[in-house]
C-alpha positions in Angstrom: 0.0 0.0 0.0 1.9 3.0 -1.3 0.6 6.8 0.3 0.8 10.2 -1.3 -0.5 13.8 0.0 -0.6 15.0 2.2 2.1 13.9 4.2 1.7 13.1 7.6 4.4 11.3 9.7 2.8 7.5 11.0 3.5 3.9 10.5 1.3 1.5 9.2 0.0 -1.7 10.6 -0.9 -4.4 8.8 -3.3 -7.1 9.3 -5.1 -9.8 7.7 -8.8 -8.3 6.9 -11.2 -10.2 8.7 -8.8 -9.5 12.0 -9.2 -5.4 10.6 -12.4 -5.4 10.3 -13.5 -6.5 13.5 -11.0 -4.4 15.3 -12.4 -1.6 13.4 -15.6 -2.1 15.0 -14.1 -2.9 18.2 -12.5 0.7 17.6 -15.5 2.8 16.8 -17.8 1.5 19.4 -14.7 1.4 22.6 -15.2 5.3 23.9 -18.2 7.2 24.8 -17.9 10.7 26.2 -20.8 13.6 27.7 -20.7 14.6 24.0 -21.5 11.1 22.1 -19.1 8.6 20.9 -15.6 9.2 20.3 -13.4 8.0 17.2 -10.8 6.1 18.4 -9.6 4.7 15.2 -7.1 6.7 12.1 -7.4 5.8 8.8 -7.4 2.8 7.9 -6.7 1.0 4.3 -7.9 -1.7 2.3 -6.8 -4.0 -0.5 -8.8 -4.1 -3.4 -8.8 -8.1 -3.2 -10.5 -7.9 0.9 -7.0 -9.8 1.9 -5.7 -7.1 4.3 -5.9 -3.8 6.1 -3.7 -1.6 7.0 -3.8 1.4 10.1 -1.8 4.3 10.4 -0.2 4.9 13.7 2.1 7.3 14.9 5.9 7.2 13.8 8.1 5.1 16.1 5.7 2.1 16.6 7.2 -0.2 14.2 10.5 -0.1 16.4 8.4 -2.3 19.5 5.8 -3.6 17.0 5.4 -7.2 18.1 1.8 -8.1 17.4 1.6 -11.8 16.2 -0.1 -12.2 12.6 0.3 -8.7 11.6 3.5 -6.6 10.4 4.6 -2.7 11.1 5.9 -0.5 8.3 7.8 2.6 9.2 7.7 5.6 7.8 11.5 6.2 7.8 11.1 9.8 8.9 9.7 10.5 5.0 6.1 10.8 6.2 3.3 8.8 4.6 1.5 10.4 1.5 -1.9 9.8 2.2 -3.4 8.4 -1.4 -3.5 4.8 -1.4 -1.8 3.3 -4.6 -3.5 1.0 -7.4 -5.1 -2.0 -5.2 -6.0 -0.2 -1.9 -8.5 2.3 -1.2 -9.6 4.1 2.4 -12.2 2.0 4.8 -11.7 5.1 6.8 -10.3 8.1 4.8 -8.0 10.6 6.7 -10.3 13.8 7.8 -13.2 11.2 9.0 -11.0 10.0 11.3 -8.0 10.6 14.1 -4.6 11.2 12.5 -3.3 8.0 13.7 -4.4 5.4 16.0 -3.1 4.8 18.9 -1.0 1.6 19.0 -1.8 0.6 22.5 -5.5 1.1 21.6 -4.7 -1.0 18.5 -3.2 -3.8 20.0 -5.9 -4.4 22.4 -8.6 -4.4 19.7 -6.9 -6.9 17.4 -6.3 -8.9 20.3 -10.3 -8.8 21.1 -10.8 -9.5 17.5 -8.4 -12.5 17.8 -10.5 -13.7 20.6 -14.0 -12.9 19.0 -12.9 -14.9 16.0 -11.3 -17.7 17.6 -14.6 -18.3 19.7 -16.6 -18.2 16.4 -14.9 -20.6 14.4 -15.0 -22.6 17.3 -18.5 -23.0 17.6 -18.8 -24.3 13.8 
């Protein structure tokens, strides 16, 4: 997943989709506030074929990335360039969402989705 403008310093997570997806929900419905609910997800990408997503997080979090099934992608100090290239497109574009999530945030939520999907393919 290649980025373009406008530049914004993050890393990008990447996991397999169904794992995304349900951490994306996870995401979105974790924090509530006196003035409604509270985005706690960045923008996240998608492959044009379903097979993975991919969140932005700040720069700095691939160095103690060490989620199992998913990868880390630093930005190198160049800043991502947020376009998605051919084959990827926004589930959450930037400007409807936080600049980046949070990685702490991130890594309980994909753990929960772990869980949630485990128990459901158990039950088959």
């Amino acid at each position: 997943m290649k980025n373009v403008e406008p530049r914004s310093e993050c890393d990008l997570v990447t996991v397999p989709a169904r794992q995304g997806l349900e951490a994306v929900d996870i995401l979105r419905r974790g924090a509530v506030d006196a003035a409604g609910p509270v985005m706690t997800v960045g923008p996240v990408l998608h492959d044009d074929t379903c097979d993975t997503l991919g969140f932005l997080v700040p720069p700095g979090t691939a160095d103690a990335w060490d989620m199992p099934g998913s990868t880390c992608t630093q930005s190198d100090g160049r800043g991502a360039v947020l376009v998605p290239a051919d084959g990827a497109d926004w589930l959450l574009p930037p400007g409807e969402a936080d600049l980046a999530t949070d990685p702490a945030v991130l890594r309980a939520a994909l753990g929960e989705a772990a869980r949630m999907i485990e128990a459901a393919d158990n039950c088959r």
